[in-house]
KEVOBA-692935 format. One record per residue: residue in one letter; x, y, z of N, C-alpha, C in turn. Coordinates in steps of 0.2 Angstrom, whole numbers, padded with zeros to 4 digits, always signed. Example, Ala and Ser with C-alpha at 12.3 -4.5 7.8 and 13.67 -1.06 7.14 Angstrom:
<drentors>
A+0066-0028+0039+0062-0022+0039+0066-0016+0039/S+0064-0011+0035+0068-0005+0036+0064+0000+0039/
</drentors>
This chain:
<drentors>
X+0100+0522+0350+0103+0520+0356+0100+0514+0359/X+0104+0509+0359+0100+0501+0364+0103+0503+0370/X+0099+0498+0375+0102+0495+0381+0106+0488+0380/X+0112+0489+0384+0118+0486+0384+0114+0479+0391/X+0116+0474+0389+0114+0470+0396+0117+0469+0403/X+0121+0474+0403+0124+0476+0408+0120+0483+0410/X+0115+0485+0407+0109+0490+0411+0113+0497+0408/X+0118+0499+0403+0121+0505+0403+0118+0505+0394/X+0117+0514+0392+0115+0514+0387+0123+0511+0382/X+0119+0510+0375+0126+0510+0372+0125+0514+0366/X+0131+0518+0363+0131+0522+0358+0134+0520+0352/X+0131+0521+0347+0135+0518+0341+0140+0522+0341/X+0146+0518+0339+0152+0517+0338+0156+0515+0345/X+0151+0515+0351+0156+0513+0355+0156+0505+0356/X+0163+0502+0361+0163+0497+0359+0160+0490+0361/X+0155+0495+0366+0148+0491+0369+0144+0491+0362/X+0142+0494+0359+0140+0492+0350+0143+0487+0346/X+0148+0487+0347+0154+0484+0343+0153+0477+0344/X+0153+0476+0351+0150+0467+0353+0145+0465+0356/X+0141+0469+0352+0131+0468+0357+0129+0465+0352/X+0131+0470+0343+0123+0467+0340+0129+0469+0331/X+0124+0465+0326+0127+0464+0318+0130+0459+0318/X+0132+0458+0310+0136+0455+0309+0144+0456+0310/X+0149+0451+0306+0156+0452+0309+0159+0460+0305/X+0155+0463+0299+0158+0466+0293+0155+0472+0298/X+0148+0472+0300+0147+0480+0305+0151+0479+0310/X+0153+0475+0312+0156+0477+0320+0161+0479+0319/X+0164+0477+0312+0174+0477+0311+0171+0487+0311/X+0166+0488+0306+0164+0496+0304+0165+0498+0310/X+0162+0497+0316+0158+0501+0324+0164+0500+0325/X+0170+0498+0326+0175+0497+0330+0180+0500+0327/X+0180+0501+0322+0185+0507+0317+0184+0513+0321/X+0177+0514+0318+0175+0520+0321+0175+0522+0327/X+0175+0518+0333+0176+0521+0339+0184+0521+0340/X+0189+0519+0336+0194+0519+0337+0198+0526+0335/X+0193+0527+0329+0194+0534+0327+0193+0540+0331/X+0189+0541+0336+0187+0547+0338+0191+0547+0346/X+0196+0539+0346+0200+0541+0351+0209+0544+0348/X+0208+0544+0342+0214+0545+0338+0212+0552+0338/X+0207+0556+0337+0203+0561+0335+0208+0568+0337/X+0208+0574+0332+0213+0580+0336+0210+0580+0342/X+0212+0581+0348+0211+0585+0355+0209+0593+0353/X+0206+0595+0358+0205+0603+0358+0208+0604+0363/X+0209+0611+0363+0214+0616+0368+0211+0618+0374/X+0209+0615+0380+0205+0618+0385+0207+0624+0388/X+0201+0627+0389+0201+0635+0393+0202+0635+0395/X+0202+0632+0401+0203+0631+0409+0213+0629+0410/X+0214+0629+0402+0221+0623+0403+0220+0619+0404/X+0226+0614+0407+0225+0607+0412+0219+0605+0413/X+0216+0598+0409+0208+0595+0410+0210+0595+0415/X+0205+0595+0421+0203+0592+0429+0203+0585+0426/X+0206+0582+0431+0203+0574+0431+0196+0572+0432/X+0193+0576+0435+0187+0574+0436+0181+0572+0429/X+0186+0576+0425+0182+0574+0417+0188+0573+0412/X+0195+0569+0414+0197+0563+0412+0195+0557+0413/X+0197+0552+0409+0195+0544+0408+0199+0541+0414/X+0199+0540+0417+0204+0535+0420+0209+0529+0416/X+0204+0527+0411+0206+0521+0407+0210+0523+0401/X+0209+0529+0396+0211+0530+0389+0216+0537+0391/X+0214+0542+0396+0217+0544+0398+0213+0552+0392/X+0208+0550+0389+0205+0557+0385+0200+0560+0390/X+0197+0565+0387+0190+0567+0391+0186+0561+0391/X+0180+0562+0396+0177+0557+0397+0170+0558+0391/X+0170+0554+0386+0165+0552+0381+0159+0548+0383/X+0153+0549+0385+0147+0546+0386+0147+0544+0395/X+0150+0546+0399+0155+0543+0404+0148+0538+0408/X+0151+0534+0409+0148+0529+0414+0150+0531+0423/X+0147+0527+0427+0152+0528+0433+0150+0521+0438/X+0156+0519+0440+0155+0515+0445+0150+0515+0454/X+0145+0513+0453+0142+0516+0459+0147+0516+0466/X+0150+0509+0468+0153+0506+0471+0161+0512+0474/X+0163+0514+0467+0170+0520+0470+0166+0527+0466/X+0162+0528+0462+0160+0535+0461+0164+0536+0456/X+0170+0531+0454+0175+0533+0447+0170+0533+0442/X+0174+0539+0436+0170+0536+0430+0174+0535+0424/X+0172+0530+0419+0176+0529+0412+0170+0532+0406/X+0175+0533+0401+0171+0531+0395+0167+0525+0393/X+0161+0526+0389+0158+0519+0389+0163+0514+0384/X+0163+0518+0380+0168+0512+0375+0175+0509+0378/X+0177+0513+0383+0181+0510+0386+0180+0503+0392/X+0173+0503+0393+0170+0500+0399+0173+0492+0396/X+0170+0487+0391+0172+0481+0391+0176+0480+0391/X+0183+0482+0388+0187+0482+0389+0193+0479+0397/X+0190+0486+0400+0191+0485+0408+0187+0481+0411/X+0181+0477+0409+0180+0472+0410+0182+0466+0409/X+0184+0465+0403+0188+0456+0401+0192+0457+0402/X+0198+0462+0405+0205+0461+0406+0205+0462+0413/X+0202+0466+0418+0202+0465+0424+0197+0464+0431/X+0190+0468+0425+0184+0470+0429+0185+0474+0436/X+0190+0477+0435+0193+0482+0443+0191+0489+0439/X+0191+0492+0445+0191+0501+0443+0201+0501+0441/X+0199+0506+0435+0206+0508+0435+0209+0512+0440/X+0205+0517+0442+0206+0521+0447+0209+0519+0455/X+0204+0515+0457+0204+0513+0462+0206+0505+0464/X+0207+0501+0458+0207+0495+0458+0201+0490+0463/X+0195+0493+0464+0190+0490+0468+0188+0485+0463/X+0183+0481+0465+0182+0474+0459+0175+0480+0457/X+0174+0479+0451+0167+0480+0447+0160+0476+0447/X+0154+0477+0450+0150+0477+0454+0146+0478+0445/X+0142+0473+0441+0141+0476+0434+0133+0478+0434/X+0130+0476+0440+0123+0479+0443+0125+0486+0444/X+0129+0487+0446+0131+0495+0448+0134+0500+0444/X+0133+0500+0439+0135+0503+0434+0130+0507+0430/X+0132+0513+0429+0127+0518+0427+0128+0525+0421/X+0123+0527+0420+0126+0533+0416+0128+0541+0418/X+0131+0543+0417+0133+0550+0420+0131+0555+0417/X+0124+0555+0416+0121+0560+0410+0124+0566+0413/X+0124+0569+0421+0126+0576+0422+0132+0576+0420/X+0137+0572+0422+0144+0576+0419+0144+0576+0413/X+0141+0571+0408+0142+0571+0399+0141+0579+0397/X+0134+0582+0403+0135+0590+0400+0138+0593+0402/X+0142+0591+0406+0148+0595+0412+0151+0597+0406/X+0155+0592+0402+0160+0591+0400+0159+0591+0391/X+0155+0593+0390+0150+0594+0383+0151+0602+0384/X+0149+0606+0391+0148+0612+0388+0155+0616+0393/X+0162+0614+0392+0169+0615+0392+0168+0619+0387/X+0171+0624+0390+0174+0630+0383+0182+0628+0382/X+0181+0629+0376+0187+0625+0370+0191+0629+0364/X+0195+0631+0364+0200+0631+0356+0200+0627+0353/X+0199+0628+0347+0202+0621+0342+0209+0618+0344/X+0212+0614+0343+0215+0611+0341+0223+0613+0338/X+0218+0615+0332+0223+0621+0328+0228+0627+0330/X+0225+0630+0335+0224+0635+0337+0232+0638+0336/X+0237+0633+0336+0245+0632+0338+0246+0637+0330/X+0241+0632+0325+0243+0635+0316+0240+0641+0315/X+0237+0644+0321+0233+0649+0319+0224+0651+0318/X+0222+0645+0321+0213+0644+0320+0212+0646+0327/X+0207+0652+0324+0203+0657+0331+0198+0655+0333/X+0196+0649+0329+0189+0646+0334+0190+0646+0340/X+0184+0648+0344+0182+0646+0352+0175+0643+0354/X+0173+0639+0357+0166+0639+0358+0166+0632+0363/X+0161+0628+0365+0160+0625+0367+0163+0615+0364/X+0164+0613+0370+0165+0604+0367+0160+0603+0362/X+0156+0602+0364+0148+0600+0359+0149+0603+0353/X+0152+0607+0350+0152+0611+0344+0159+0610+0341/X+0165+0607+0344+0170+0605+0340+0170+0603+0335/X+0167+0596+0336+0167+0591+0329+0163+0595+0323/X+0160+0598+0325+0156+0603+0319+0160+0609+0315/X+0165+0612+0320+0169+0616+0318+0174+0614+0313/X+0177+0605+0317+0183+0603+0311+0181+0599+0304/X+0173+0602+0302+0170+0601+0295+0173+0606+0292/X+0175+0612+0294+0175+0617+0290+0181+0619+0292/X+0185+0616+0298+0193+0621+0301+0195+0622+0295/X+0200+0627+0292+0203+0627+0286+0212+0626+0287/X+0213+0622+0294+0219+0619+0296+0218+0612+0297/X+0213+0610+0297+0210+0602+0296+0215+0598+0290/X+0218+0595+0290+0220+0588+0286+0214+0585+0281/X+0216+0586+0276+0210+0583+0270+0214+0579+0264/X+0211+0574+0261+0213+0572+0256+0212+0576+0248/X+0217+0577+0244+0215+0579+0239+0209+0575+0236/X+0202+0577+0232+0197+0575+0228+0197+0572+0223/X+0205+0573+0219+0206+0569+0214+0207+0560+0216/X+0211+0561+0222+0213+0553+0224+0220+0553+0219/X+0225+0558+0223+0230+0558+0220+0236+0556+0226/X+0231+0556+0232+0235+0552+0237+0239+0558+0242/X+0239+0565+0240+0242+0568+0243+0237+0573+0251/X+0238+0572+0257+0234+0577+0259+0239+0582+0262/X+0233+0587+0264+0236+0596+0265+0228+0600+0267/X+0233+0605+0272+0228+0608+0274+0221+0611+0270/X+0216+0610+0273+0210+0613+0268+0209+0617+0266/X+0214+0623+0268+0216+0631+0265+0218+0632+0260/X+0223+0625+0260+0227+0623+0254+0224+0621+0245/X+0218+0618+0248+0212+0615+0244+0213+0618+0236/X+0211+0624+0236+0212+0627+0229+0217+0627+0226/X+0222+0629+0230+0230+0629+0226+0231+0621+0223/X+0230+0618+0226+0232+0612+0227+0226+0607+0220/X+0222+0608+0221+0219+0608+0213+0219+0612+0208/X+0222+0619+0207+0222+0619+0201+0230+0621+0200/X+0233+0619+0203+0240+0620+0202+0245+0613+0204/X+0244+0610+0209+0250+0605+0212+0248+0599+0210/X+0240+0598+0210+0238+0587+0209+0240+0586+0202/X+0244+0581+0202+0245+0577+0196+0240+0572+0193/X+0235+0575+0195+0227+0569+0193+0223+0577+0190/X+0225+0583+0191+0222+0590+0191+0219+0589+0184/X+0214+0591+0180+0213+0592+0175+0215+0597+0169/X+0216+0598+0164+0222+0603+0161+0218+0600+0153/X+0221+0606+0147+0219+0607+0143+0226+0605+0137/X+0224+0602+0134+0230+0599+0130+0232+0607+0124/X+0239+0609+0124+0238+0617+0123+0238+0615+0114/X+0239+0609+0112+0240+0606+0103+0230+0607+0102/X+0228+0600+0105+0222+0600+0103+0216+0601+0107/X+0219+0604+0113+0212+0608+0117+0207+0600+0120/X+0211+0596+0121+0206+0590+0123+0209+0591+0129/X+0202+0590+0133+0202+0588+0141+0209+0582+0143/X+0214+0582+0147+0219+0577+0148+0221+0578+0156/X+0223+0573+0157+0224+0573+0167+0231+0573+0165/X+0234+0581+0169+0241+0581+0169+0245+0578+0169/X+0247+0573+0175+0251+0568+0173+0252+0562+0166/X+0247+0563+0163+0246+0558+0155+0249+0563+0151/X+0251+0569+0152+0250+0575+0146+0257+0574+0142/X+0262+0570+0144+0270+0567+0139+0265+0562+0134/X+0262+0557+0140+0261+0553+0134+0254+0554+0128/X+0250+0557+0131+0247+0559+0125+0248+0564+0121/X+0256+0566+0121+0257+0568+0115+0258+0565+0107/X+0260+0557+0111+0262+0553+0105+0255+0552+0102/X+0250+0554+0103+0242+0553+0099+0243+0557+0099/X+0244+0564+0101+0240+0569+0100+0241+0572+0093/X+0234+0569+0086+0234+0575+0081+0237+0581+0078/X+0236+0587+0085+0239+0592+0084+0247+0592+0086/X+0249+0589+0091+0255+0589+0093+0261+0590+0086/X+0263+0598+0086+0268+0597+0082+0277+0596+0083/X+0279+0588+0077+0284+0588+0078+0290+0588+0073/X+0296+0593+0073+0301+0596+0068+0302+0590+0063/X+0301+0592+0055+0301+0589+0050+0308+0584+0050/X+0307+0581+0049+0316+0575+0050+0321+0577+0044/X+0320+0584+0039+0324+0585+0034+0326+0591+0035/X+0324+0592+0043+0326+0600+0044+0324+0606+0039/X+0316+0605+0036+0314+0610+0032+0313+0615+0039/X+0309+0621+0036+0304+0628+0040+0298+0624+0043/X+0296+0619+0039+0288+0618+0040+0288+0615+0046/
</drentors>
């Protein structure tokens, strides 16, 4: 974690990272990233209906890292913070001007809102996880309703329940045994390497038995 020169911490990937420090190839990296975790699935809050009090006013998600305006008491996300600086420097909330001495971290509500009891996400397809914010993204390493890419690079994704079926029976990258000459062959090649293939047998052109 550095210090932002506006006196707020900054976190990697957000997008006070993204225009503090690196070259142009890490920033493009840290700015992927913080885009990603606002694309990221939602969890199904406990309570129901977030309170606003730990939504963003600016992205409209929970509040991530949240900062707070000393001057109106609103808070954003930090990576949402530059943002609402170069284009208005007002509070979204309140439209009061932004004061950038007065700006702060909201370490109490980050654990407000970190220890939210939470459902997956999934919970709609059937995933019984329950537990804490702080413990989501840990969860959706392993959710078996999670979105994955097949291993082979065969370009298809499917649920991670799917995983098994989906390698040894549906990817066309699967690996498979050639049934003539038992050589190792990637599915999808299995027509054409029968025109090599040694064993491959093909009916005599004189219409013998053999």
């Amino acid at each position: 974690m550095k210090e932002s020169p506006i006196n707020i911490s900054v976190y990697e990937g957000s997008l006070l990272s993204v225009r503090s420090t690196g070259s142009s190839k890490d920033r493009l990296h840290r700015m992927v990233g913080a885009a990603r975790w606002k694309a990221e699935l939602q969890p199904q809050w406990k309570i129901g209906e977030l309170p606003l009090k730990y939504r963003c006013s600016s992205c409209s998600n929970y509040l991530r890292f949240p900062i707070q305006f000393e001057n109106c008491g609103h808070h954003v996300c930090s990576s949402c913070l530059p943002d609402i600086i170069r284009v208005a420097s007002r509070c979204p909330t309140c439209q009061q001007p932004i004061a950038k001495d007065k700006i702060t971290n909201a370490n109490d509500l980050e654990k407000e809102v970190q220890n939210l009891e939470v459902y997956c996400g999934y919970k709609i397809k059937g995933c019984d996880w329950f537990g804490i914010l702080h413990d989501f993204s840990v969860h959706l390493e392993t959710c078996r309703f999670m979105l994955t890419n097949c291993l082979n690079g065969c370009g298809v994704k499917f649920e991670r329940r799917f995983l098994s079926k989906h390698q040894t029976e549906d990817c066309v990258k699967r690996m498979i045994d050639c049934e003539f000459c038992h050589t190792k062959i990637i599915f999808e090649d299995e027509i054409s390497h029968f025109s090599a293939c040694s064993e491959f047998r093909i009916p005599c052109p004189n219409q013998c038995s053999t």
